[in-house]
C-alpha positions as a printed NumPy array, in Angstrom:
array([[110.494, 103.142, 335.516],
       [110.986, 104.849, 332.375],
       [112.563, 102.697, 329.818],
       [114.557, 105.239, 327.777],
       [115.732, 106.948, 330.44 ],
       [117.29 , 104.149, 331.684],
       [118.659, 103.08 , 327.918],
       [120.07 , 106.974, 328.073],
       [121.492, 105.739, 331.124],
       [122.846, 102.919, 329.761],
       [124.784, 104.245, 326.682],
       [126.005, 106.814, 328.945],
       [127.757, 104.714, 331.714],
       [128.386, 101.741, 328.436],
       [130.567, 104.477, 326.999],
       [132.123, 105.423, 330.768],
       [133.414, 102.097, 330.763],
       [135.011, 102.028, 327.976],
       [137.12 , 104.486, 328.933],
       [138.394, 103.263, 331.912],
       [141.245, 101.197, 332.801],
       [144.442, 100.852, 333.916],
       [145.917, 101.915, 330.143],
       [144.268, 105.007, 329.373],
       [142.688, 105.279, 325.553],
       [141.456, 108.923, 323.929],
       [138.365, 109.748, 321.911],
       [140.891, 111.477, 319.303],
       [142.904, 108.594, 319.412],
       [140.281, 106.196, 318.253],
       [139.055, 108.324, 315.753],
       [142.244, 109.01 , 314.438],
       [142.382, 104.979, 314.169],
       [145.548, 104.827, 316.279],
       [146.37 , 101.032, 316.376],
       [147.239, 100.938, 319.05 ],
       [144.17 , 102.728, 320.553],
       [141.456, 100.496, 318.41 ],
       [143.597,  97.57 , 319.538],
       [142.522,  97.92 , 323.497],
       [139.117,  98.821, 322.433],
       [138.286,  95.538, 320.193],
       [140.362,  93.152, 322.202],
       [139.927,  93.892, 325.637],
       [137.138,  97.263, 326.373],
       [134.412,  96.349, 324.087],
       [134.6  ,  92.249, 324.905],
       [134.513,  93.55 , 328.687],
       [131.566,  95.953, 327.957],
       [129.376,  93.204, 326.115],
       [129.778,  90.786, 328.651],
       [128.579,  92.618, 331.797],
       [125.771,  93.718, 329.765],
       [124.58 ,  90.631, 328.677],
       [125.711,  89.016, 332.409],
       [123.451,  91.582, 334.004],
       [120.069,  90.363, 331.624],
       [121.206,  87.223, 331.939],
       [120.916,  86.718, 335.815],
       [118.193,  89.232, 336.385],
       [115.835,  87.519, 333.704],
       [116.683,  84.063, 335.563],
       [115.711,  85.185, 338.694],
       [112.947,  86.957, 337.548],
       [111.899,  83.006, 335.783],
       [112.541,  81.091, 339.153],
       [110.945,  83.978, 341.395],
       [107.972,  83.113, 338.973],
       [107.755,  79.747, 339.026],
       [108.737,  79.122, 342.464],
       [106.101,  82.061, 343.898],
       [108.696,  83.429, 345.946],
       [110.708,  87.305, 345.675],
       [113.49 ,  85.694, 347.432],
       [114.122,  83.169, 345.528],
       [116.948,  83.173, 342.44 ],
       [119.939,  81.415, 340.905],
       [122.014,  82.056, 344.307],
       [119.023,  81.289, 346.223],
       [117.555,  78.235, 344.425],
       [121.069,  76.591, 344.516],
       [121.654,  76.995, 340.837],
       [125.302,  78.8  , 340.479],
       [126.565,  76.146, 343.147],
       [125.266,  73.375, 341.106],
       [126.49 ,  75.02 , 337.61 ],
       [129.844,  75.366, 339.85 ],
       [130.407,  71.999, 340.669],
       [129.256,  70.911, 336.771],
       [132.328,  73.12 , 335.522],
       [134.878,  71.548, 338.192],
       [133.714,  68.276, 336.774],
       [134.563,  69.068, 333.607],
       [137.643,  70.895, 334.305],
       [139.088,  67.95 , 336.439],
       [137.888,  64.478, 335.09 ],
       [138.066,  65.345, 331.269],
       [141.521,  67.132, 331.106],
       [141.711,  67.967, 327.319],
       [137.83 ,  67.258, 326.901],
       [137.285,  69.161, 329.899],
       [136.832,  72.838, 328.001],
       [134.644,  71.958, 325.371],
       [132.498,  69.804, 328.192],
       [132.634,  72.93 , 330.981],
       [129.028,  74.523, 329.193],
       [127.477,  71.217, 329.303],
       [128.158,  69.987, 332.315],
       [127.704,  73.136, 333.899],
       [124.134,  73.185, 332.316],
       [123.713,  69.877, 333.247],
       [124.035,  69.951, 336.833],
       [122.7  ,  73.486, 337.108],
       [119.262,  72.107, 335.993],
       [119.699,  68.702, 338.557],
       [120.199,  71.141, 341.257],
       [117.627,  73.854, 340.516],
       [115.211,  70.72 , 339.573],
       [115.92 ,  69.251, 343.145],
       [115.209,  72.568, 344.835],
       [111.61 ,  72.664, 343.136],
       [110.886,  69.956, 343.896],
       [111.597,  70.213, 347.696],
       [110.107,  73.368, 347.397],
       [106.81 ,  71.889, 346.313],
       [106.326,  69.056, 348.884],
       [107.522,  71.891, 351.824],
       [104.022,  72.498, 353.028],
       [105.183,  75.708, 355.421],
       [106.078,  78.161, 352.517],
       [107.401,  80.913, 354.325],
       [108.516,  83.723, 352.135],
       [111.727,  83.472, 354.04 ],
       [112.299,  79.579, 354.525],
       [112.042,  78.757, 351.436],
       [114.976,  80.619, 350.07 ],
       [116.87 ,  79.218, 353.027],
       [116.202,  75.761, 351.94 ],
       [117.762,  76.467, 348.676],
       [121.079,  78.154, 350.06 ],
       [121.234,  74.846, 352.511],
       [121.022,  73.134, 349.081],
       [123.414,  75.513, 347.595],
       [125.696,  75.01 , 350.495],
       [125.682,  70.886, 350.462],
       [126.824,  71.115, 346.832],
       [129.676,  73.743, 347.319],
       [131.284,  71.362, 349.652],
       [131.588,  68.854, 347.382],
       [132.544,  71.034, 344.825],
       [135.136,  72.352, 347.881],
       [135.995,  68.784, 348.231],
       [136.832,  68.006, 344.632],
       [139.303,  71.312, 344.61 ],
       [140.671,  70.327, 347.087],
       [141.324,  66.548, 346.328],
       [143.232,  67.852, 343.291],
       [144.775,  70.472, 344.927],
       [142.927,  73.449, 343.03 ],
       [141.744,  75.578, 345.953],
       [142.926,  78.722, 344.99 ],
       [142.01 ,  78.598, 341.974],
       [138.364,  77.42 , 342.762],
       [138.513,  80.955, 344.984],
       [139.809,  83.01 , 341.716],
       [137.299,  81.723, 339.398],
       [134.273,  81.345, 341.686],
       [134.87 ,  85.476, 342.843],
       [133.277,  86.54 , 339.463],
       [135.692,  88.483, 337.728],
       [135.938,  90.565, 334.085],
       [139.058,  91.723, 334.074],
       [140.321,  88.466, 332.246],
       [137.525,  88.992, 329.874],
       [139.409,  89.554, 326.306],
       [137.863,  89.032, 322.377],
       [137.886,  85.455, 321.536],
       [137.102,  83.818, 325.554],
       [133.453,  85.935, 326.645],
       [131.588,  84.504, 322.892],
       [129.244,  81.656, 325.48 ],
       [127.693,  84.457, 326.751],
       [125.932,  85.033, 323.323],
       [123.972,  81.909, 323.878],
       [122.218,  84.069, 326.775],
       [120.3  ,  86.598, 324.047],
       [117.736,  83.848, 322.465],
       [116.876,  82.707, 325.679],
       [115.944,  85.827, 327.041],
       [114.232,  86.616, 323.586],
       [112.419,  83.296, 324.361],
       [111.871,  83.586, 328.269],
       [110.11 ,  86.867, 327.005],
       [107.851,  85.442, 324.025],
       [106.715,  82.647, 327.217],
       [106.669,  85.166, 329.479],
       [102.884,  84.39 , 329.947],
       [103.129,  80.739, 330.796],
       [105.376,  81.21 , 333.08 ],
       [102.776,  84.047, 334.863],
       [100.334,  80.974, 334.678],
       [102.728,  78.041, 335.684],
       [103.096,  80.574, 338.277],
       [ 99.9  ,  80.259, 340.024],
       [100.207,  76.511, 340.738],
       [ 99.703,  72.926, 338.935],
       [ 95.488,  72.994, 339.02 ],
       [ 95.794,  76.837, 338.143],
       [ 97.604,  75.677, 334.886],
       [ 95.608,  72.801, 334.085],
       [ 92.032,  74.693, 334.046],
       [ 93.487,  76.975, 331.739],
       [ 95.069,  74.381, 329.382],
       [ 98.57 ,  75.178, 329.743],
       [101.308,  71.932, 330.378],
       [102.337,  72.729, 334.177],
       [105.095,  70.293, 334.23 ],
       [106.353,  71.146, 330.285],
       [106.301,  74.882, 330.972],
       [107.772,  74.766, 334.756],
       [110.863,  72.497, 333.388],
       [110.991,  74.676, 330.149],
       [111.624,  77.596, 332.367],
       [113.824,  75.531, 334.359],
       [115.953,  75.139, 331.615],
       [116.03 ,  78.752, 330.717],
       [117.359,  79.575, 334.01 ],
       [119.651,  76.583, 334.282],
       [121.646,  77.757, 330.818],
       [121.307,  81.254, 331.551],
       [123.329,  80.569, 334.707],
       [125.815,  77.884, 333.204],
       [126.436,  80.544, 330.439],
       [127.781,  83.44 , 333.18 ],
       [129.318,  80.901, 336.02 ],
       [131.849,  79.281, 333.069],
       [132.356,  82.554, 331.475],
       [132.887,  84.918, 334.608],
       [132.081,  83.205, 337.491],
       [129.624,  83.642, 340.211],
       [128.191,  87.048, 340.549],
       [125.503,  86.942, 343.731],
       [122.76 ,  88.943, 344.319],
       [121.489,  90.424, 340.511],
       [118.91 ,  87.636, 340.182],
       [117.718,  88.35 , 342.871],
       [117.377,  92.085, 343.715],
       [116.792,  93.43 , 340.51 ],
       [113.739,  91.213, 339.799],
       [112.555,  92.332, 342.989],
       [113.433,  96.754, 342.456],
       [111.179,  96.207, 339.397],
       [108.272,  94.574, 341.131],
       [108.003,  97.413, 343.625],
       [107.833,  99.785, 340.663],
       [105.853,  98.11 , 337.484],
       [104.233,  94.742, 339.319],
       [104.107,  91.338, 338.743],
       [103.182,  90.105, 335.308],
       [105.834,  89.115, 333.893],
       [105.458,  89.941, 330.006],
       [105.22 ,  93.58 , 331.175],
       [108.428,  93.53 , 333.646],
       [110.964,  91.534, 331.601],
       [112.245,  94.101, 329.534],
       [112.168,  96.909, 332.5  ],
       [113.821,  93.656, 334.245],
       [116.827,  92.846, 331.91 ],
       [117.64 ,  96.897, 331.562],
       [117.628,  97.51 , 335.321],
       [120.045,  94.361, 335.537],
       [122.495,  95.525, 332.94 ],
       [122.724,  98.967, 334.219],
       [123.163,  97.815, 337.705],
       [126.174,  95.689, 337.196],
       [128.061,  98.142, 334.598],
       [127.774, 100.425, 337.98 ],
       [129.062,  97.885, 340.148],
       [131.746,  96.926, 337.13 ],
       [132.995, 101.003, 337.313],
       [132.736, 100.999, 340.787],
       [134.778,  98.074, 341.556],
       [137.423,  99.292, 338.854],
       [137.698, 102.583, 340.283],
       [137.398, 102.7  , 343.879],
       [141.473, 101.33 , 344.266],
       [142.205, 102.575, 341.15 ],
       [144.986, 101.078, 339.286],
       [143.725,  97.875, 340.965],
       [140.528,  96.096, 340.215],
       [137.944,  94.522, 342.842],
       [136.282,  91.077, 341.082],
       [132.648,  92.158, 340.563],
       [131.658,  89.173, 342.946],
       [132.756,  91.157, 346.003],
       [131.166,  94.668, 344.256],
       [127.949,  93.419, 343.729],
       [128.044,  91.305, 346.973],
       [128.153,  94.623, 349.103],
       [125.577,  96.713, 346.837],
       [123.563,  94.097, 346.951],
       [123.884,  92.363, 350.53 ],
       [122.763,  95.95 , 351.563],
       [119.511,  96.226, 349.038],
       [118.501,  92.448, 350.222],
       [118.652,  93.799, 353.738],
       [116.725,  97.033, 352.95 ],
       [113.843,  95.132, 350.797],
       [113.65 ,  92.712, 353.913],
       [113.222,  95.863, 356.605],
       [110.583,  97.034, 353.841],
       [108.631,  94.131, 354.053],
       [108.365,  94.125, 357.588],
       [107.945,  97.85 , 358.166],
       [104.741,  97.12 , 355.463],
       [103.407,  94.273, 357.819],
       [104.08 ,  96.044, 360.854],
       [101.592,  98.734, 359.385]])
């Protein structure tokens, strides 16, 4: 995978996006410096464009961290029950603090995000049949347990629908002045990529780590962490968006391998440039309308997952 092709890529579908939407803005417009132009662009196009970018490293670099650490390609944020978890953190927040409740929704949703991913690795390492496959489906069983409390809690105070709103992932609400959390997402991918290397070794198992002198349990939580904000940072800004962390991780092992240090740039690229698809795509297909990026990226992706899966067993089969 060439990396400036797929920056060229990038800039080409980033500036795409800007120009669509429901209220139509020209290039001679803008330069012109038509208010009224440079006033969608700031407020509402540009805010829109910088968040799926940095939502698209932001998931694909976790999932690339927990596919890591837990030795598993199907593992990720959706998979390792840490969106549900950073979901029912933000509900939390949202209904027991009231006024509180917004300034609280980041760490709370961090909070519980790392509880739940922690409690996944952990069952994960005393499971002594590791299936490839079983072990992601011990993390959406997770996932699953703490949605219906999260369920429960909407529904005890009578927020259901908008539980289903917010939980769709969604950027069409995304305007200058409510996206900024994301920005906490860029140093820890700058970090996740400095560590990229202990989390290659941490990788290979607790004895692995320990006869090359590297901290298992400080590097594995470290990298916990990453993923756990990472995640937080996207569910309270946008909502949950399934699948990224987990195929994109995955198209770039087929193509550049495993180490990590070599894959997380190629990684966070692939992810950006696959959501700003699924972001036009969504905002075109039933144009004027809008589909949330949730159910976009659920059907792109549902139908990758399915094809890596045939892959893998057309590969054994051989």
């Amino acid at each position: 995978m060439n990396r400036l092709i797929v920056s060229i890529i990038i800039i080409m579908l980033s500036i795409a996006s800007v120009f669509v939407g429901v209220v139509g803005i020209e290039l001679d417009a803008i330069l012109r410096g038509d208010s009224h132009a440079l006033l969608i662009l700031f407020v509402s196009r540009l805010p829109r464009l910088t968040a799926v970018l940095i939502t698209g490293i932001a998931l694909s670099v976790a999932g690339l961290i927990m596919q890591q650490l837990a030795r598993n390609k199907y593992v990720s944020p959706q998979t390792g029950a840490t969106i549900f978890s950073a979901q029912l953190g933000f509900i939390i927040a949202m209904v027991y603090f009231n006024e509180a409740g917004k300034k609280m929704e980041i760490g709370l949703a961090f909070l519980f995000a790392m509880i739940g991913t922690t409690i996944f690795m952990i069952m994960v390492q005393r499971t002594k049949f590791k299936n490839v496959i079983y072990i992601p489906l011990i993390g959406m069983m997770l996932g699953n347990v703490i949605s219906a409390v999260t369920e429960f809690i909407s529904y005890r105070y009578n927020i259901v629908q908008n539980l289903k709103d917010w939980s769709a992932g969604n950027f069409s609400l995304i305007l200058k002045g409510n996206y900024e959390t994301l920005y906490i997402c860029l140093p820890l991918v700058i970090i996740a990529f400095i560590y990229a290397n202990y989390f290659n070794i941490a990788g290979m198992g607790d004895d692995f780590a320990k006869n090359l002198g590297v901290n298992y349990k400080l590097v594995l939580y470290s990298g916990l962490g990453i993923v756990s904000l990472l995640t937080a940072g996207v569910v309270v800004t946008v909502g949950s968006i399934p699948f990224v962390g987990l195929i994109v991780p995955n198209l770039v092992s087929i193509l550049k391998g495993d180490r990590m240090k070599m894959t997380l740039i190629d990684t966070a690229l692939l992810g950006a440039m696959f959501l700003i698809v699924c972001d036009i795509v969504g905002r075109l297909i039933i144009f004027p309308y809008e589909l949330p990026i949730g159910l976009t990226v659920g059907v792109v992706g549902s139908g990758i997952f399915l094809l890596m899966i045939w892959r893998r067993e057309v590969k054994r089969a051989a």
